[in-house]
C-alpha positions as CSV (number, residue, x, y, z in Angstrom):
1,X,-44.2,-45.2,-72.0
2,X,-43.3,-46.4,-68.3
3,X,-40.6,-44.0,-66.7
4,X,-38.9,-44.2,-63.2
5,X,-40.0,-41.6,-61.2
6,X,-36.6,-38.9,-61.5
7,X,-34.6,-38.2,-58.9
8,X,-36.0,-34.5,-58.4
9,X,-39.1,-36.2,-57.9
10,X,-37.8,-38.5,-55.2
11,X,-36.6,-36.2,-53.4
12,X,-39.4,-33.7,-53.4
13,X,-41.5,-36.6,-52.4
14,X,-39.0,-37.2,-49.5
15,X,-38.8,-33.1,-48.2
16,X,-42.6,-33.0,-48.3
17,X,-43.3,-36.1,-46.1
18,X,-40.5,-35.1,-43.6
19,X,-42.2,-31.3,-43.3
20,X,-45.4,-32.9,-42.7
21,X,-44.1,-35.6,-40.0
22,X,-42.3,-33.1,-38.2
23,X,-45.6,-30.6,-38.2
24,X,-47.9,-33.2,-36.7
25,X,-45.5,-34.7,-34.5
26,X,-44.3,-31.1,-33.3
27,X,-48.7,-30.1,-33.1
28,X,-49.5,-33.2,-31.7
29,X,-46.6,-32.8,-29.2
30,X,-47.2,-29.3,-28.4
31,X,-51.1,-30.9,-27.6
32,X,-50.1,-33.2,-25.5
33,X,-48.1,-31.1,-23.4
34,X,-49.9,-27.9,-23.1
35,X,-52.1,-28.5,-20.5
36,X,-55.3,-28.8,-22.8
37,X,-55.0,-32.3,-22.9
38,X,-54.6,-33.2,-18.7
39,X,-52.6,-36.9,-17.9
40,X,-52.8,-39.7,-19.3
41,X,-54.7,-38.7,-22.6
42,X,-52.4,-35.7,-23.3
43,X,-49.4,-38.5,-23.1
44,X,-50.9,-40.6,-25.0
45,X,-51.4,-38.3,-27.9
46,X,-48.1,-36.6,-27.5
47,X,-46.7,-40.8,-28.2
48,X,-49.2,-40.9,-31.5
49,X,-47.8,-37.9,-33.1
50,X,-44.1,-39.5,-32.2
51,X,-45.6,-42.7,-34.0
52,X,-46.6,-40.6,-36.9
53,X,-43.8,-38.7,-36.9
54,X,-41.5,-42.0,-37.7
55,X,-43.9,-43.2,-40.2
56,X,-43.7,-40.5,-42.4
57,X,-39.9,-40.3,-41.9
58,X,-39.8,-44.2,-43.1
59,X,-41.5,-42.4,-45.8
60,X,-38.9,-40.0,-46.6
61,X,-36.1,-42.4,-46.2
62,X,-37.7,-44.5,-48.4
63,X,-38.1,-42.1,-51.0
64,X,-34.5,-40.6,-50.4
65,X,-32.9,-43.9,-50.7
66,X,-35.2,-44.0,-54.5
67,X,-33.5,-40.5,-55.4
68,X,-29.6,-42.1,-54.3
69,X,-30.1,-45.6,-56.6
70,X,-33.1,-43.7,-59.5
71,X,-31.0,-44.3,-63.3
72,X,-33.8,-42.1,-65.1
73,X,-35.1,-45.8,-67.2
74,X,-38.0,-45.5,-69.3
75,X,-39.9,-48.3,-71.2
76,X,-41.4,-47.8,-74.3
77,X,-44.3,-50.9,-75.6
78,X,-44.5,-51.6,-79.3
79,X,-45.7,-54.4,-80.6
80,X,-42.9,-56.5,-81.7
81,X,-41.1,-55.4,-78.6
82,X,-40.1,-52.9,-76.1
83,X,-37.0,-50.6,-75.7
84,X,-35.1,-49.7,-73.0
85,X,-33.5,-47.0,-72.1
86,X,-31.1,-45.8,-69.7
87,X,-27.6,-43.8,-69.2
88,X,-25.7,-46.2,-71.4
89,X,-28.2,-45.4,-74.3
90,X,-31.2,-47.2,-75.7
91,X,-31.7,-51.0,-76.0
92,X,-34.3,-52.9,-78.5
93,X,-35.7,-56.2,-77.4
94,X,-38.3,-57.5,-79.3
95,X,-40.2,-60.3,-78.1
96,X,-38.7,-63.1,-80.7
97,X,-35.6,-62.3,-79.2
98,X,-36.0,-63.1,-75.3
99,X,-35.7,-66.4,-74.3
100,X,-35.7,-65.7,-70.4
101,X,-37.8,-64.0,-67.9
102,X,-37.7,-63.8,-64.2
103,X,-39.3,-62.0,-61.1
104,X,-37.1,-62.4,-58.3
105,X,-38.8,-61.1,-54.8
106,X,-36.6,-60.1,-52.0
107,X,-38.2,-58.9,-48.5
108,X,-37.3,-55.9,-47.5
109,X,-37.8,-55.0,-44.2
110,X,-39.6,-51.6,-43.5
111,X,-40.1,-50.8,-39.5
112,X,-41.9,-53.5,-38.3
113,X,-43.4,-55.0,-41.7
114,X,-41.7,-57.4,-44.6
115,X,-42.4,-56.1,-47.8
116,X,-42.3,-58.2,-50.7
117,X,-39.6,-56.3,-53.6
118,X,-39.6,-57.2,-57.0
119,X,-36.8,-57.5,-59.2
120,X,-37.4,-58.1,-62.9
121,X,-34.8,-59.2,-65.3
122,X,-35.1,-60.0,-69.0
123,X,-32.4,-62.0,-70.9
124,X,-32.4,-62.4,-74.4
125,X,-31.0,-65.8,-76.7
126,X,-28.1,-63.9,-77.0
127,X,-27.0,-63.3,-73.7
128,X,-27.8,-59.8,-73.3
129,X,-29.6,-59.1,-69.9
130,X,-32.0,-55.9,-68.5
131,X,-33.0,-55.4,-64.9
132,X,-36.3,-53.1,-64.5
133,X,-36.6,-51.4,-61.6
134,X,-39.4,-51.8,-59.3
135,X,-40.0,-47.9,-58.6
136,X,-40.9,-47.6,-62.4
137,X,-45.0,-46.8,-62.3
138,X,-47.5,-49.4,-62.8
139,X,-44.2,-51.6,-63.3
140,X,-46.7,-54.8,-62.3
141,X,-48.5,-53.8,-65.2
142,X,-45.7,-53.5,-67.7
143,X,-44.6,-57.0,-66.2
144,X,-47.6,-59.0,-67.1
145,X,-47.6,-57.3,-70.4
146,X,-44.3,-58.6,-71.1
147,X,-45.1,-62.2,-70.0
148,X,-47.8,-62.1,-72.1
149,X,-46.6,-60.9,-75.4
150,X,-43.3,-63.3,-74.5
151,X,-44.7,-65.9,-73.3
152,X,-46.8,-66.3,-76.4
153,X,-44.0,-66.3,-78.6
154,X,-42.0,-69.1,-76.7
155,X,-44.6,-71.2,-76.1
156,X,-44.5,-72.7,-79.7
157,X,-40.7,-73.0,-79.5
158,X,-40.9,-75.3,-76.0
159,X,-43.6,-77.3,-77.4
160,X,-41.0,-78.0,-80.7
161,X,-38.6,-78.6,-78.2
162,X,-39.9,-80.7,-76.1
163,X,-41.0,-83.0,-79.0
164,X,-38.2,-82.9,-80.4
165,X,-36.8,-84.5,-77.2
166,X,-34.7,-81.8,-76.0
167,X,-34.2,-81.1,-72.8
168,X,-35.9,-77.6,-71.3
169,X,-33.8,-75.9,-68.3
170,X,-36.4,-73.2,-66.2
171,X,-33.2,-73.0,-63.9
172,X,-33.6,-75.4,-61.3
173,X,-35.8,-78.2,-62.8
174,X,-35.3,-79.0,-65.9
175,X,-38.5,-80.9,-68.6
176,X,-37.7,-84.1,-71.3
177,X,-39.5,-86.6,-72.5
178,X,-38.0,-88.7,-69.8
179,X,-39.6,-86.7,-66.9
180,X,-38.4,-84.0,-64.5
181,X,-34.8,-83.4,-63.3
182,X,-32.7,-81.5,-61.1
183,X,-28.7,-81.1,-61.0
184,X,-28.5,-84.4,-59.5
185,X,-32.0,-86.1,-59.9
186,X,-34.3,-87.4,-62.6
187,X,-38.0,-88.0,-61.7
188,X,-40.0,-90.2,-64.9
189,X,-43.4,-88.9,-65.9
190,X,-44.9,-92.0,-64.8
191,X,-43.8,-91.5,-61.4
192,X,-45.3,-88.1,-61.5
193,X,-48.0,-87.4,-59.1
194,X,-48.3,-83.4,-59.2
195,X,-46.2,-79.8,-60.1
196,X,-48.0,-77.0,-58.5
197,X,-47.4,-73.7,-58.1
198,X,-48.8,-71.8,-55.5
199,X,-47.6,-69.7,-52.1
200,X,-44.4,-68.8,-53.6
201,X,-43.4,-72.3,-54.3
202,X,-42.9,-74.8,-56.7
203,X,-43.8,-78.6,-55.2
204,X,-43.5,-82.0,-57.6
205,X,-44.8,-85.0,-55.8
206,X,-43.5,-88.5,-56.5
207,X,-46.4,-91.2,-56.8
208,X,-47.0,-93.5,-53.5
209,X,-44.9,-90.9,-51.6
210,X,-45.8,-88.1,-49.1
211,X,-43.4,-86.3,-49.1
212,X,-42.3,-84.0,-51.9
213,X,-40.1,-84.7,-54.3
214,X,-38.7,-81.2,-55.3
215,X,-40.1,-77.5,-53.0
216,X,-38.3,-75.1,-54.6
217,X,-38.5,-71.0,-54.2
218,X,-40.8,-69.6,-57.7
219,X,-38.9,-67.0,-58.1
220,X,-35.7,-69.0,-58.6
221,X,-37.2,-69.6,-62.3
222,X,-36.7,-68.3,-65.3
223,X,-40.0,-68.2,-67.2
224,X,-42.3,-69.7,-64.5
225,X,-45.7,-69.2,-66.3
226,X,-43.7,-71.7,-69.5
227,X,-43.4,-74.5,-66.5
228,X,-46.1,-74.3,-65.2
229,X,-48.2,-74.8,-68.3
230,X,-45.7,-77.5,-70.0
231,X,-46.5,-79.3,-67.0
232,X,-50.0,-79.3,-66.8
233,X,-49.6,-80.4,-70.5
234,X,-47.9,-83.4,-70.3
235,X,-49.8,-84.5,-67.7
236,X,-52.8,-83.8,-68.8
237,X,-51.8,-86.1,-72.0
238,X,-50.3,-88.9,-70.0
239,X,-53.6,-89.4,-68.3
């Protein structure tokens, strides 16, 4: 089972990190200015206990802002599936039934730093969507699970589809037997150069060309792993 930390628990986390950041910043201060500590050097440690005094309270805030938007989910693993639950009761979704998978990150900004936030959302064929938050523990962890066990099931169903010569929408590109599309472009397989994935991005290249065809965001696609592989696949065959 994989439970979001409750909201006692938040805020426990959040008291205890603001006690401590106003001890050493009050000790450190107190140091500083005491006369033990003479010029420069005791200013100098009375401004690293200031310094550690607002990175514990980023801490807290953090945490505190946890507590304010914490639902109580927990998700329990089976092996045809996973359930959710949450204050509007329990919901099944077993891996035949999702057709639609998507990490989206979203930087945050935390003092001075950019940290990378994960949002994961799960949609199944019909219609019915769950977002998992991304203070549940070891939530990376659940997330490749999922991809995995889903990923396994739906990769025989895109393979039927695409030789079927249906057309397969991963949001903003689209695969057929024709090639690769957008909303208002069509690239043909022999035109193909490359589709990679890497630094956050997904690049096609068009053959004889330097620059790029399609540089899209990753996390603007639903069931990114299913793209990339499809992909490789085709071109792998067409060569």
């Amino acid at each position: 089972m994989y439970q979001q930390p409750s909201k006692s628990q938040s805020l426990g986390i959040a008291l205890v990190l603001l006690v401590l950041g106003l001890l050493l910043c009050s000790g450190g201060g107190w140091l500083g200015q005491s006369g033990n500590l003479g010029g420069f050097l005791g200013y100098a440690v009375a401004a690293i206990s200031i310094g550690v005094f607002l990175g514990f309270f980023g801490g807290a805030v953090m945490f505190l802002s946890r507590a304010l938007h914490t639902r109580g989910d927990k998700v329990y693993l089976y092996t045809q599936g996973l359930i959710l639950t949450s204050k509007s009761g329990p919901e099944v979704y077993r891996w035949d039934q999702i057709g639609g998978l998507r990490d989206k990150v979203v930087e945050q900004k935390v003092r001075t730093y950019r940290v990378p936030i994960h949002s994961y959302s799960i949609r199944r064929f019909d219609g019915q969507q769950a977002a998992l938050s991304n203070t549940i523990p070891r939530m990376a962890e659940l997330w490749s699970i999922i991809t995995q066990e889903v990923n396994a099931v739906l990769w025989p169903r895109v393979q039927s589809l695409y030789q079927q010569g249906k057309n397969i929408s991963f949001g903003p590109l689209a695969i057929s037997q024709q090639g690769i599309s957008t909303s208002k472009d069509q690239l043909p397989w022999d035109q193909v150069k490359n589709c990679t994935i890497a630094n956050g991005r997904v690049v096609v290249e068009k053959q004889g060309q330097q620059f790029r065809w399609a540089d899209i965001a990753a996390d603007e696609f639903t069931n990114l792993p299913l793209l990339d592989r499809l992909t490789k696949h085709i071109l792998v065959s067409r060569r």
